[in-house]
C-alpha positions in Angstrom: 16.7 50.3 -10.5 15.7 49.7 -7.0 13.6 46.5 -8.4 16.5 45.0 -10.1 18.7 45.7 -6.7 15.5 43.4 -5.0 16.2 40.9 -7.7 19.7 40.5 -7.7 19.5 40.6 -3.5 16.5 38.1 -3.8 18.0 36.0 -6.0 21.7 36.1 -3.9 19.7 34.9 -1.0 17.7 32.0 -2.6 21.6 31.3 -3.7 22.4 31.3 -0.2 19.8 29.0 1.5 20.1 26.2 -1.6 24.0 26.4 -0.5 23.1 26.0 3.3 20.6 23.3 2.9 23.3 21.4 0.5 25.7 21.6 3.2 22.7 20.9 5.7 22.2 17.7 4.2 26.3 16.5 3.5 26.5 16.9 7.3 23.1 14.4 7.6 21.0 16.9 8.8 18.3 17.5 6.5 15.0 18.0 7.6 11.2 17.6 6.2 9.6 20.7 7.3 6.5 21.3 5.7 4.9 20.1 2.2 7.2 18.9 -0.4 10.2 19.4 1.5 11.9 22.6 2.7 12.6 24.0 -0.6 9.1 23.5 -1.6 10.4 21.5 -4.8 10.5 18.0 -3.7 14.0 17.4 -3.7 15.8 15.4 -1.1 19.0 16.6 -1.1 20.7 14.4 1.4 23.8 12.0 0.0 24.3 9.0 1.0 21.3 6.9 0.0 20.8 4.0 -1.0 21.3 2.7 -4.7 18.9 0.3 -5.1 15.6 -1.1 -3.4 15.8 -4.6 -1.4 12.8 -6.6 -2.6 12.0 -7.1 0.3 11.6 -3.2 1.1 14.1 -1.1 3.1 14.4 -2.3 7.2 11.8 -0.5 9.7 13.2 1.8 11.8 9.7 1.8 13.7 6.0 1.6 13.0 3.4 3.4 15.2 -0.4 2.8 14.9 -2.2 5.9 13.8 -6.2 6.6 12.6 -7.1 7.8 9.8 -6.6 10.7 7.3 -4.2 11.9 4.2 -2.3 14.2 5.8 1.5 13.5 4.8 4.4 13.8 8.0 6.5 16.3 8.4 10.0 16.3 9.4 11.9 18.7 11.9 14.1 19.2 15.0 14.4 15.5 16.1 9.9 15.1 15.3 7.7 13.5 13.5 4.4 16.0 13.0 1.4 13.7 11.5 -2.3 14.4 11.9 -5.1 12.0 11.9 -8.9 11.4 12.5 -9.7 9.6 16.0 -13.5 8.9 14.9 -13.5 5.5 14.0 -13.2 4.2 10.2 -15.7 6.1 8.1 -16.3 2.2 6.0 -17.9 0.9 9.4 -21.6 0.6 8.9 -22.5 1.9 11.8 -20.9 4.7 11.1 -22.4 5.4 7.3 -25.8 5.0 8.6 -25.1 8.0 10.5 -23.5 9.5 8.0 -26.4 9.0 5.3 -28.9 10.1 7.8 -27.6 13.2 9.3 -24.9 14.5 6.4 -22.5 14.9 9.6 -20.1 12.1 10.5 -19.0 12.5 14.4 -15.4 12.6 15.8 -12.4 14.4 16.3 -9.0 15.6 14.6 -5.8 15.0 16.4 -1.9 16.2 16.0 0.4 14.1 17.0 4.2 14.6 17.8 6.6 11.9 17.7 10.6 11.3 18.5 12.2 10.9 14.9 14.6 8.2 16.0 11.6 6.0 18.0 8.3 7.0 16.8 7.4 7.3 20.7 4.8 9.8 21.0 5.8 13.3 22.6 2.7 14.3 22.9 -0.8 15.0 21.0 -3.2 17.5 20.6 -7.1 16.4 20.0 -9.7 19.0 19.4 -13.3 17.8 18.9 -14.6 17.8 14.7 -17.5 16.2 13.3 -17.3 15.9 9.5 -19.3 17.3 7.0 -17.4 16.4 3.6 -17.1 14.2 0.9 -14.1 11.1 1.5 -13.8 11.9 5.4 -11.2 9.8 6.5 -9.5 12.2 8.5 -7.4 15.7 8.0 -5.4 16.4 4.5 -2.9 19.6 5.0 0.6 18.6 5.9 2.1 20.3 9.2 3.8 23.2 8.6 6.7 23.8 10.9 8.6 27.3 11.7 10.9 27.1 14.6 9.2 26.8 18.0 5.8 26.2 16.1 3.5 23.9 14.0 0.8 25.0 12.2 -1.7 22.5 10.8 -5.2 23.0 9.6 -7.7 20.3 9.7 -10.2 18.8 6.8 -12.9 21.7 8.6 -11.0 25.0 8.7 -9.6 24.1 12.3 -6.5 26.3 11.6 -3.9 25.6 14.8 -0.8 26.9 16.1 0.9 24.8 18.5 3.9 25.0 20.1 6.6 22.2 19.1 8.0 21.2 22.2 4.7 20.1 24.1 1.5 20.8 21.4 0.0 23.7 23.8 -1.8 26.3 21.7 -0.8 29.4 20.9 -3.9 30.7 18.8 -6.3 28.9 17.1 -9.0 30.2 14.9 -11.9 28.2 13.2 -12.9 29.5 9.4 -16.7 28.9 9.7 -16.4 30.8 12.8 -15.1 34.0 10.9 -15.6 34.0 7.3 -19.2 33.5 5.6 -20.3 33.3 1.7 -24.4 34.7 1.3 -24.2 35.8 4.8 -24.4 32.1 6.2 -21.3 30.6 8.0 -18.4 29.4 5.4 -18.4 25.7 4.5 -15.9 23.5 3.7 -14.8 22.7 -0.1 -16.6 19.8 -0.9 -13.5 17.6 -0.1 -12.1 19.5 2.5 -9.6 22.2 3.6 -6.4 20.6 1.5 -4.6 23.4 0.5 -1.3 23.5 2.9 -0.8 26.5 5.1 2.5 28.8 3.7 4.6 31.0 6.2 6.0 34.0 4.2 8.3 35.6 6.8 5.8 36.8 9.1 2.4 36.1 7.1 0.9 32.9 7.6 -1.0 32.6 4.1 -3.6 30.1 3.7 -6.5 29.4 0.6 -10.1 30.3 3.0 -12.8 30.9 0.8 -16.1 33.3 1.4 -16.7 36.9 -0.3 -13.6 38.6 -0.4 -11.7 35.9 1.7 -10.4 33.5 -0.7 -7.3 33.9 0.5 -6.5 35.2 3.8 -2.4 36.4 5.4 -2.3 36.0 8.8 0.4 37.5 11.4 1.8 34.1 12.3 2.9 34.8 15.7 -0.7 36.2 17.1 -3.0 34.4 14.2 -4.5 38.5 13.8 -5.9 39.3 10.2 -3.6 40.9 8.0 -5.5 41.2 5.0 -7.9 39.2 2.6 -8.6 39.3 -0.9 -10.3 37.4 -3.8 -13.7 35.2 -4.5 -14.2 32.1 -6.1 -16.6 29.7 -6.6 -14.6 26.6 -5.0 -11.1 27.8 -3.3 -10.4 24.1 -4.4 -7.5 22.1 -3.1 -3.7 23.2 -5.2 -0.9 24.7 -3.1 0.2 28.8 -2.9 3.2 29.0 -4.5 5.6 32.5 -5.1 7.0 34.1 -8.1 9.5 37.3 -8.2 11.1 39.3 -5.9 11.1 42.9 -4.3 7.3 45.0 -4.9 6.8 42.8 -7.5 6.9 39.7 -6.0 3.8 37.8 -6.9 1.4 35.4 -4.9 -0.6 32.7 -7.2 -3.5 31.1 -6.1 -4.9 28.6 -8.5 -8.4 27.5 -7.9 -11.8 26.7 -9.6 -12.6 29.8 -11.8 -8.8 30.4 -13.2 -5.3 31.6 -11.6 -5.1 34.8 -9.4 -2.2 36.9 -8.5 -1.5 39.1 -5.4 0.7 41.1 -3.4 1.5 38.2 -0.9 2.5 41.6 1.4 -0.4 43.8 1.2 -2.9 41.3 -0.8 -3.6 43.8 -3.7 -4.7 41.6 -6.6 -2.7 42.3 -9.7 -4.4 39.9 -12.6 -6.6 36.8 -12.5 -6.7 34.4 -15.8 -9.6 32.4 -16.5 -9.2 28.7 -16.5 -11.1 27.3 -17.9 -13.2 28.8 -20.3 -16.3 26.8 -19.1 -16.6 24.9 -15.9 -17.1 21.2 -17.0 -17.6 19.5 -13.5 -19.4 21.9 -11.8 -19.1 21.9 -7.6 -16.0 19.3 -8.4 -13.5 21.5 -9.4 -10.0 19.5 -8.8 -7.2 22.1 -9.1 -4.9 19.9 -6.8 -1.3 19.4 -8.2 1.0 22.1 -6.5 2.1 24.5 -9.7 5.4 24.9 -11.3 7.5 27.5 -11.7 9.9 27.4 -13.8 11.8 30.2 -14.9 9.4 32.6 -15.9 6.6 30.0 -17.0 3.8 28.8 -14.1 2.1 25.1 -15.3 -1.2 23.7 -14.0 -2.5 20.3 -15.2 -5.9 19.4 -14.1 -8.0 16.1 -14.7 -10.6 17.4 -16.6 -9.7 21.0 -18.0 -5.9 19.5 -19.1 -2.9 21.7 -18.9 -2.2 25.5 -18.8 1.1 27.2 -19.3 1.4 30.6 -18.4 4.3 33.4 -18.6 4.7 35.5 -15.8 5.8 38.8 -16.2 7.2 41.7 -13.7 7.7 45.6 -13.8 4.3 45.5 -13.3 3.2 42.2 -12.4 1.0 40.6 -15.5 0.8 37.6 -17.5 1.0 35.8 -21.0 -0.5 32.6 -21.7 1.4 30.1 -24.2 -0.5 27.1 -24.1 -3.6 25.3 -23.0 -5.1 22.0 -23.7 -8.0 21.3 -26.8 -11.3 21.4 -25.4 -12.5 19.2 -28.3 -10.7 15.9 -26.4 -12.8 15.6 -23.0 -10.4 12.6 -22.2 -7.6 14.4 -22.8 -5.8 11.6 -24.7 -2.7 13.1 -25.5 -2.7 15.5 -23.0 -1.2 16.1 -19.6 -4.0 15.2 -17.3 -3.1 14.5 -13.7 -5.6 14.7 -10.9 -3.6 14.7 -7.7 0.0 14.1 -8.9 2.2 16.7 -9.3 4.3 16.1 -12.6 7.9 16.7 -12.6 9.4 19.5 -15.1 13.0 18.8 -16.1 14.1 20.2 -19.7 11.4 21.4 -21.4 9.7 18.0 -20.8 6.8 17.2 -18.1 6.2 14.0 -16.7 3.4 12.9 -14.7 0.7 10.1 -14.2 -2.4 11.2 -15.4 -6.2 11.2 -13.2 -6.3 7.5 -15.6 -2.9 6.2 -14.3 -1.3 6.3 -17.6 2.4 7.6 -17.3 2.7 10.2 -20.1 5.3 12.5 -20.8 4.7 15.9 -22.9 6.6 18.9 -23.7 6.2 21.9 -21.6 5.8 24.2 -24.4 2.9 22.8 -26.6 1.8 19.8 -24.9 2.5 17.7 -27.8 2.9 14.1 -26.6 6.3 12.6 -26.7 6.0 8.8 -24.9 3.2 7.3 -22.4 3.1 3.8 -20.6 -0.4 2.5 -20.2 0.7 -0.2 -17.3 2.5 1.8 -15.2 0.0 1.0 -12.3 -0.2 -2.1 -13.1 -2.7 -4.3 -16.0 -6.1 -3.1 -14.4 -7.3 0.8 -14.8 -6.3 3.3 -12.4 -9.4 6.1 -11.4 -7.9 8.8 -9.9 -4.4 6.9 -10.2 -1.6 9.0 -7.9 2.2 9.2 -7.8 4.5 11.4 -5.3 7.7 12.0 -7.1 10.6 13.2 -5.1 14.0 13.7 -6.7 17.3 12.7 -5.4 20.9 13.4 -7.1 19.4 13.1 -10.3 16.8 10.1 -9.9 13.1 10.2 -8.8 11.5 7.9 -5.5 8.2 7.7 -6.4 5.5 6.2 -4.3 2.6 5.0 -5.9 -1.0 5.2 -4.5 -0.4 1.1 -4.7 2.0 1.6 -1.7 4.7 0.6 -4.1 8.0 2.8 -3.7 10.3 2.8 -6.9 13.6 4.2 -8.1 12.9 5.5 -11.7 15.0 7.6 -14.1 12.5 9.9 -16.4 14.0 10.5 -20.1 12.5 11.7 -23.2 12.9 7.9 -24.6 10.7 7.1 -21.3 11.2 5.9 -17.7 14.0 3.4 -16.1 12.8 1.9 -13.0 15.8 0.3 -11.2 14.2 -1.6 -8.5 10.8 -1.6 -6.7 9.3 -2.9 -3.8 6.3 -2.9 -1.9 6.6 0.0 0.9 2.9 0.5 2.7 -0.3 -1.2 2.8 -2.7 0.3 0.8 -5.6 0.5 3.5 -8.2 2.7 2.1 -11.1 2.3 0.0 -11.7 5.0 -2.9 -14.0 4.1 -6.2 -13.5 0.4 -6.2 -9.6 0.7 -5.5 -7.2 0.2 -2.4 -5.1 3.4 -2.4 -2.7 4.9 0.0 -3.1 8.5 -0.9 -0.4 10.5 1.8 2.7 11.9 0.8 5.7 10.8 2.3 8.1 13.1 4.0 12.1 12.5 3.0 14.8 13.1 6.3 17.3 12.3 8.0 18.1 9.1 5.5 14.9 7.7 5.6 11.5 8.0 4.4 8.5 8.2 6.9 5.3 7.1 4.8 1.6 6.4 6.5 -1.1 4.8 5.7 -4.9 4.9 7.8 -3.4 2.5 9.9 0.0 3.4 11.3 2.8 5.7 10.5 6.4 3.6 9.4 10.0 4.9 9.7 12.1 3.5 7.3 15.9 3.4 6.7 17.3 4.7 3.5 21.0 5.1 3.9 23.2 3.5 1.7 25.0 0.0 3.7 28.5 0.7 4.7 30.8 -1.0 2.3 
């Protein structure tokens, strides 16, 4: 009884906020405060914007130069939160002769405040950080913000907390510093820390890595150890996400060898799920898109493994799983496939651009395809093709890793795209493509995209009249 009073209490209060933030955002306040929005869900659910796309792209509010890096804004109390790389641009040859000789690129990692309305800089925080990783353009996790506080973690395991009004430092703690795997100092995943940090009322959670520190909960306020549990062979790069409520409430880490579930309050593992069966890339594990939930059922879809569709269970935590992809079809040609974009879920059908850049929608249950579109990126192929989808009333605003913003409309006959233009310069340089690969942050009317070049404020709201 007392676990269905937790659910019914748990799920009036998730009732409650989803009523506050729709009032939040009918009074033109929504915010942007950490990754994919402050639900977690990508939806923007401010009124009041626009219809349709000028071809021209939507006016610039402002446009401040920035370095390098993927790490995607965040939005929150009148400031823009961005981090970036201040070494300068890893394609310079100088700079890849060091590089190739040493296996350490030099420079720092900064975090940089802005005013929302002007883009001028509040202030910045720059701590030294030579690189050691593969693509190291500059920092990945978005800023997480929490009242009076930011916390950001850096492409090295520089995990910060910073106080919003002027970027002093509260605590700061530095992974290889505490955590080790075969008793040497921890090292990065091979493409960096990229997992964003979660706050779960007073835990700061965070993907780590090591023996017995895959994942690590935090007291948020003092940065102390809480607890730490778990072991994987590559923490890889996917977001926590929640399932449940009351002491069965479950925290799901997906990463290289399968999916793993704890307590997110005392870190006691309940199950783990193997996935895949055999590791087919070894050391280049890509678990990357953030995981659904719907419901009861928990989807992964990963480049070369394919999808996964768990069903979570409560009373005790444990788990069924429905559906995975053929391992007889390394190229998954029917399958949902994605690399880095997360696929949207909307009934019983799962949409997403796949690690090829071929548009493909499948059913959530079985996988069976239902449609795909081949061009979607354009005539050319796409390696490692990526598209942030972020719904508003009903449509998506997707931003391709083209730079291209659209206004599509996702059906099980296929997609409507309504207008289009081109939003950001793609800047950087990834296997033979020019690809903008940061996720935009939705607020206040407007969309705040960056590039490895600047950071651009642009207006959203629908004209008057």
């Amino acid at each position: 009884m007392r676990d269905c009073k937790c659910f019914v209490w748990g799920a009036f209060a998730c009732w409650t906020v989803l009523i506050l933030a729709d009032w939040a955002s009918a009074q033109g306040t929504s915010d942007w405060p950490k990754w994919m929005g402050p639900s977690g869900d990508a939806v923007w659910r401010e009124t009041g914007i626009l219809e349709q796309l000028p071809a021209e792209g939507p006016p610039v509010k402002w446009r401040v130069p920035i370095g390098g890096g993927y790490t995607g804004p965040s939005v929150a109390g009148g400031s823009v939160f961005v981090m970036d790389r201040t070494a300068g641009p890893e394609r310079d040859a100088e700079v890849l002769a060091a590089l190739k000789k040493s296996g350490t690129l030099p420079g720092g990692e900064r975090v940089l405040c802005l005013d929302q309305e002007t883009g001028e800089i509040k202030w910045q925080h720059e701590y030294p950080c030579d690189y050691r990783i593969s693509y190291p353009s500059g920092p990945r996790c978005t800023p997480n913000v929490d009242g009076d506080r930011v916390y950001t973690l850096g492409a090295m395991g520089d995990l910060k907390c910073l106080r919003v009004n002027d970027g002093s430092v509260i605590w700061e703690k530095r992974f290889s510093d505490v955590y080790t795997r075969d008793g040497k100092p921890l090292k990065p995943p091979v493409w960096g820390y990229a997992s964003h940090p979660v706050i779960d009322g007073s835990r700061l959670i965070v993907p780590v890595g090591g023996e017995g520190s895959a994942v690590v909960a935090l007291d948020k306020m003092t940065g102390e150890e809480l607890w730490k549990n778990g072991t994987s062979s590559d923490i890889a790069y996917a977001p926590l996400v929640f399932f449940g409520e009351g002491d069965n409430r479950q925290l799901l880490f997906w990463h290289a060898d399968g999916v793993d579930s704890f307590n997110p309050a005392t870190g006691e593992q309940f199950w783990h799920h193997k996935f895949p069966e055999v590791q087919t890339q070894p050391g280049a594990t890509t678990s990357i898109m953030t995981p659904q939930i719907i419901g009861d059922l928990f989807f992964v879809s990963e480049y070369f493994s394919g999808s996964l569709l768990l069903r979570l269970k409560s009373c005790p935590p444990r788990v069924e799983e429905l559906f995975r992809s053929a391992t007889d079809d390394p190229r998954h040609k029917n399958d949902m496939n994605t690399l880095m974009t997360t696929p949207v879920i909307r009934d019983g059908l799962v949409y997403g651009v796949t690690g090829d850049g071929i548009f493909r929608c499948n059913r959530l249950e079985n996988g069976e395809k239902v449609w795909e579109n081949p061009t979607f990126m354009g005539d050319e192929p796409a390696d490692f093709a990526t598209v942030f989808m972020v719904e508003n009333e009903g449509r998506y605003f997707s931003l391709d890793d083209q730079g291209k913003l659209s206004i599509l409309r996702l059906t099980e006959t296929g997609y409507e795209q309504s207008s289009q233009c081109q939003l950001i310069e793609a800047t950087e340089n990834a296997r033979g493509r020019t690809v903008v690969w940061s996720h935009p942050a939705f607020a206040n009317r407007c969309i705040f995209a960056r590039n490895n070049r600047e950071i651009i404020c642009f207006d959203l709201a629908q004209p008057a009249g």
